[in-house]
C-alpha beads as a LAMMPS data file, in Angstrom:
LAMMPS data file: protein, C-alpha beads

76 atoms
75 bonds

1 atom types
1 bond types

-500.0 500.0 xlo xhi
-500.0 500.0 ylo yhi
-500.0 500.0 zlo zhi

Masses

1 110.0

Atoms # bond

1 1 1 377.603 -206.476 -382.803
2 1 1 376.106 -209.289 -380.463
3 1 1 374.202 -212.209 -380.502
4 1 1 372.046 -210.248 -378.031
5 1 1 368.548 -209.935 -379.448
6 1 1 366.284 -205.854 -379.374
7 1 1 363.199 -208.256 -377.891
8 1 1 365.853 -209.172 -374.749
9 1 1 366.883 -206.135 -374.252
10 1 1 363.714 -204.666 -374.386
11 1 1 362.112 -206.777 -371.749
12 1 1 365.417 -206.089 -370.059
13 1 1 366.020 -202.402 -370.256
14 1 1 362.328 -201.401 -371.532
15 1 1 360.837 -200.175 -374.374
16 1 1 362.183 -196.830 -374.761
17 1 1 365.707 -197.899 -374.595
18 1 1 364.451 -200.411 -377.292
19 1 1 363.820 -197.801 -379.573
20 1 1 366.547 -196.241 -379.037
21 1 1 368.636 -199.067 -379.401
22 1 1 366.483 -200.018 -382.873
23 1 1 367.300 -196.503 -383.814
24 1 1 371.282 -196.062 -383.744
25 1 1 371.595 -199.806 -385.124
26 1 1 369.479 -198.161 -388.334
27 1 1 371.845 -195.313 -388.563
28 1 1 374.639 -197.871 -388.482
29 1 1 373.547 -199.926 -391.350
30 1 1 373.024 -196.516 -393.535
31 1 1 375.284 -196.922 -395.868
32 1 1 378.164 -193.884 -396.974
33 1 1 378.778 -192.473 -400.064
34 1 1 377.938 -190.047 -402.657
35 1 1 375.288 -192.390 -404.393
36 1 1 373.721 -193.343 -400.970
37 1 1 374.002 -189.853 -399.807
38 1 1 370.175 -189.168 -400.607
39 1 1 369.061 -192.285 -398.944
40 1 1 371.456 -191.772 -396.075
41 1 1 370.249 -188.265 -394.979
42 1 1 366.080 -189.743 -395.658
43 1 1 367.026 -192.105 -392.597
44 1 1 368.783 -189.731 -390.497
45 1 1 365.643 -187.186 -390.980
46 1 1 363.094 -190.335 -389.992
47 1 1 365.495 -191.529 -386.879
48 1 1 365.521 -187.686 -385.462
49 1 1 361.590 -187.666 -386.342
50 1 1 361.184 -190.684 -384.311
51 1 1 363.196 -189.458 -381.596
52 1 1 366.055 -186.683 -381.639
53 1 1 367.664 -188.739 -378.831
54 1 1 369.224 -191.284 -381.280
55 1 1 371.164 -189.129 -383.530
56 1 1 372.883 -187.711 -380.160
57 1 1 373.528 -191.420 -379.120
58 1 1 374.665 -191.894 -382.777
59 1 1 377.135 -188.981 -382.982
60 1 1 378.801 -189.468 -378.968
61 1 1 379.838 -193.195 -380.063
62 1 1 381.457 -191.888 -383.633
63 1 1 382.963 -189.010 -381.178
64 1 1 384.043 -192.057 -378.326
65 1 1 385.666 -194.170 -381.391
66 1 1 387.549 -191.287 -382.619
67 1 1 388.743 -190.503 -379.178
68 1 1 389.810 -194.176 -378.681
69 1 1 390.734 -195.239 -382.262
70 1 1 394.913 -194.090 -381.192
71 1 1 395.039 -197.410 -378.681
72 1 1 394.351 -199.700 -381.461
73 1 1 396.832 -201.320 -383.924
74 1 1 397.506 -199.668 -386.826
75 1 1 395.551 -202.440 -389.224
76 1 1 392.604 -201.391 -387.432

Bonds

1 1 1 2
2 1 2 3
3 1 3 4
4 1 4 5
5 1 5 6
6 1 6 7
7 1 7 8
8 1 8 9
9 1 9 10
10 1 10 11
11 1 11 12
12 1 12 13
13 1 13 14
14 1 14 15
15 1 15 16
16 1 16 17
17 1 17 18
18 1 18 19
19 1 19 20
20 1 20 21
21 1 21 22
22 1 22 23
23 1 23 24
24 1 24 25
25 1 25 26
26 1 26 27
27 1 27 28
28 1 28 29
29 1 29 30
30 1 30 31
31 1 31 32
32 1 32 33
33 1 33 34
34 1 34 35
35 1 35 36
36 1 36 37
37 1 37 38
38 1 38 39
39 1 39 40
40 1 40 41
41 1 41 42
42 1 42 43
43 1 43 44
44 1 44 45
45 1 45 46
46 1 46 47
47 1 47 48
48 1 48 49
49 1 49 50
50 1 50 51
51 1 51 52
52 1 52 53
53 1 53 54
54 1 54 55
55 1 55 56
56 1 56 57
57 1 57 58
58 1 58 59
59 1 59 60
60 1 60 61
61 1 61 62
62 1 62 63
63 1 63 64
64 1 64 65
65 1 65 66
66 1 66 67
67 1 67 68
68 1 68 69
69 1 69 70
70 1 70 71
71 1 71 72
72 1 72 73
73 1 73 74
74 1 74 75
75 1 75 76
């Protein structure tokens, strides 16, 4: 959640991070539920097929915000 653009970091970090990057922020805007569920495990299948490395990347920040979520307020 930045204004900071995938071309910027790209040049920045390189491409591979790009991907990367590109990847996790796709599995982020899958949306949950039982009617997306279909649609939701397609894009998981075509991030991994892409590159494996994102759905690790994916699951250690869920796994970090779960570890973290007891310092913030409650309405969080």
């Amino acid at each position: 959640d930045t204004g900071y653009t995938l071309e910027a970091l790209t040049q920045e970090f390189g491409v591979e991070v790009g991907h990367l990057v590109d990847g996790v922020t796709k599995l982020d805007k899958v949306a949950l539920g039982t009617a997306a569920e279909g649609e939701t495990i397609r894009k998981m299948i075509i991030a991994m097929a892409r590159d494996p490395r994102v759905l690790v990347i994916k699951v250690a920040d869920r796994l970090h915000n779960m570890r973290t979520m007891r310092f913030l307020p409650p309405e969080k």
